[in-house]
C-alpha positions in Angstrom: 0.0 0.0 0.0 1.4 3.8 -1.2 1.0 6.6 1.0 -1.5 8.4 -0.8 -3.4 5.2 -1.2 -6.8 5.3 1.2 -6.9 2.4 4.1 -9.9 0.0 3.3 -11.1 -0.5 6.5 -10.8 2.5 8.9 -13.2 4.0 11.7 -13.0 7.8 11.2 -13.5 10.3 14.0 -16.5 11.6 12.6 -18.1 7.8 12.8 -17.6 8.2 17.1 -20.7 9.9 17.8 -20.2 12.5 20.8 -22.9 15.0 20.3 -25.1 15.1 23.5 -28.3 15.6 21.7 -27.6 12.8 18.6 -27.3 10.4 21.6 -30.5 11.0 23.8 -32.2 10.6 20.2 -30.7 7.0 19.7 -31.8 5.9 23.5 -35.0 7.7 23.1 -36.1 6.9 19.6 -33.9 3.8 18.2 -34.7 0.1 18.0 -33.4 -2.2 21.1 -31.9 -5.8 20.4 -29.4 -8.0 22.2 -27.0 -10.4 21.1 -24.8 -11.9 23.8 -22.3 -10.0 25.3 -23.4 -6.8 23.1 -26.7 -4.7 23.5 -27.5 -2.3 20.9 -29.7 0.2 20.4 -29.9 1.5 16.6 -31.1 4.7 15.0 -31.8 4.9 10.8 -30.8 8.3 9.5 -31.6 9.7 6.2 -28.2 11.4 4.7 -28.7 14.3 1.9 -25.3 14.6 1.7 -24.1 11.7 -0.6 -20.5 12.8 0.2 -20.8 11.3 3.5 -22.7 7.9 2.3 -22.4 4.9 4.3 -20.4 6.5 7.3 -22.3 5.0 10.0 -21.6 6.5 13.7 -21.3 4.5 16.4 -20.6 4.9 20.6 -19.3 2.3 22.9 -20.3 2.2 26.5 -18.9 -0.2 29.2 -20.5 -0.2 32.7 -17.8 0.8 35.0 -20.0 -1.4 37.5 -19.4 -4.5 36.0 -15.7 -3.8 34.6 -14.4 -2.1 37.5 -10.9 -1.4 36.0 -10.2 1.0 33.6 -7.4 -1.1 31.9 -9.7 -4.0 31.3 -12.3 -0.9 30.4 -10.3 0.9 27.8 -9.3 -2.6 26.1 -12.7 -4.0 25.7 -13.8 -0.5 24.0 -10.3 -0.9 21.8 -11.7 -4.4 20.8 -15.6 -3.1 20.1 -13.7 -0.1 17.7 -11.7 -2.7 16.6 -14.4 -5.1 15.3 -16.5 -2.5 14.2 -13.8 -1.1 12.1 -13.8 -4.1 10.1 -16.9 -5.5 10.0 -19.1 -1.8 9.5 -18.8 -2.7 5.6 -21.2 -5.7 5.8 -24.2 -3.2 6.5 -25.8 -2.8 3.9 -28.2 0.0 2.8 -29.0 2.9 0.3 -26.8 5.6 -0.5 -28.3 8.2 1.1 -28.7 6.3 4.6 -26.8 5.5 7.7 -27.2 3.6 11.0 -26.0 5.5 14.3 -25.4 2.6 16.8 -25.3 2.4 20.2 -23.1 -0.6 21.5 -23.4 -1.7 25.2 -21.4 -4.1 26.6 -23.1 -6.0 29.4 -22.0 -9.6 29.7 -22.6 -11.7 33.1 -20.7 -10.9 36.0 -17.4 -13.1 36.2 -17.7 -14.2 32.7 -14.6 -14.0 30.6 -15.3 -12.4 27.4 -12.9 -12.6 24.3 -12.5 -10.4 21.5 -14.3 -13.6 18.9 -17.9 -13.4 21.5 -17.6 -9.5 20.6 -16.8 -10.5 16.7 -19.6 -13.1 16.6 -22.1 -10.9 18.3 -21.7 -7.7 16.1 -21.9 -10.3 12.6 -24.9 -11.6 14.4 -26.3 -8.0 14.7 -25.3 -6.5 11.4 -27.1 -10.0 9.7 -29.7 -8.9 11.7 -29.8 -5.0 10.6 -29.6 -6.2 6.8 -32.1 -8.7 6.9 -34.4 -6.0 8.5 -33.8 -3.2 6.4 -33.7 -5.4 2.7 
C-alpha cells in the first residue's frame, strides 16, 4: 500500500458519535436488540449529503460497574472499535442512509469475554440490521 493510497477499513472520527443531543435521540427513539455480550440500540438516518454515504456513527459504552478497572475498560472499548472497524462494511443499505449505533457491553458478572464473542455478536447484529432493512 502507497501513502496516498486510502486504508480499506478505517473507523474515522467523525463515525464516534459525541454530540449530546444525537445520543439522547438514539436511546429515546432507536430500536433495542441484544445479542450476547453486546446490547444495541440503533437509530436509521436519512443522509442528503451523498458525500458522507455509508459512514455509520457509532458509541461504545462499558459499565464501570461490572468492569471495574479501567485497563480492562479501555481494552474491551479498543476491541468493540476494533471489530466494528472491520466488519461496519457488511451493513448494507442505500446511499443516502446511515445507521447511528449504540453498543453496550453488558456480559454476566465473572464471565470471561474474548474479543471472537464480541466478533460473533456484532456479525450476528449487522445479519440482523440487513435482513431487516432489505
Amino acid at each position: 500500500m502507497t501513502m496516498n493510497s486510502p486504508k480499506k477499513n478505517t473507523l474515522r472520527k467523525h463515525q464516534i458519535l459525541r454530540n449530546q443531543k444525537e445520543i439522547d435521540e438514539i436511546f429515546n427513539k432507536g430500536e433495542r436488540a441484544a445479542f450476547y455480550p453486546l446490547r444495541f440500540i440503533a437509530l436509521l438516518q436519512e443522509n442528503p449529503d451523498k458525500c458522507t454515504a455509508n459512514k455509520h456513527q457509532f458509541i461504545f459504552f462499558v459499565a464501570k460497574k461490572i468492569i471495574p478497572l479501567a485497563v480492562n475498560r479501555n481494552k474491551i472499548k479498543r476491541w468493540l472499535r476494533e471489530v466494528f472497524r472491520t466488519e461496519q462494511y457488511l451493513l448494507a443499505l442505500d446511499a443516502n442512509k446511515f445507521f447511528q449505533i449504540a453498543v453496550i457491553f453488558s456480559p454476566k458478572k465473572k464471565h470471561e469475554v474474548t474479543i471472537n464473542d464480541i466478533r460473533q455478536s456484532v456479525r450476528a447484529y449487522i445479519q440482523f440490521l440487513n435482513k431487516k432493512n432489505n
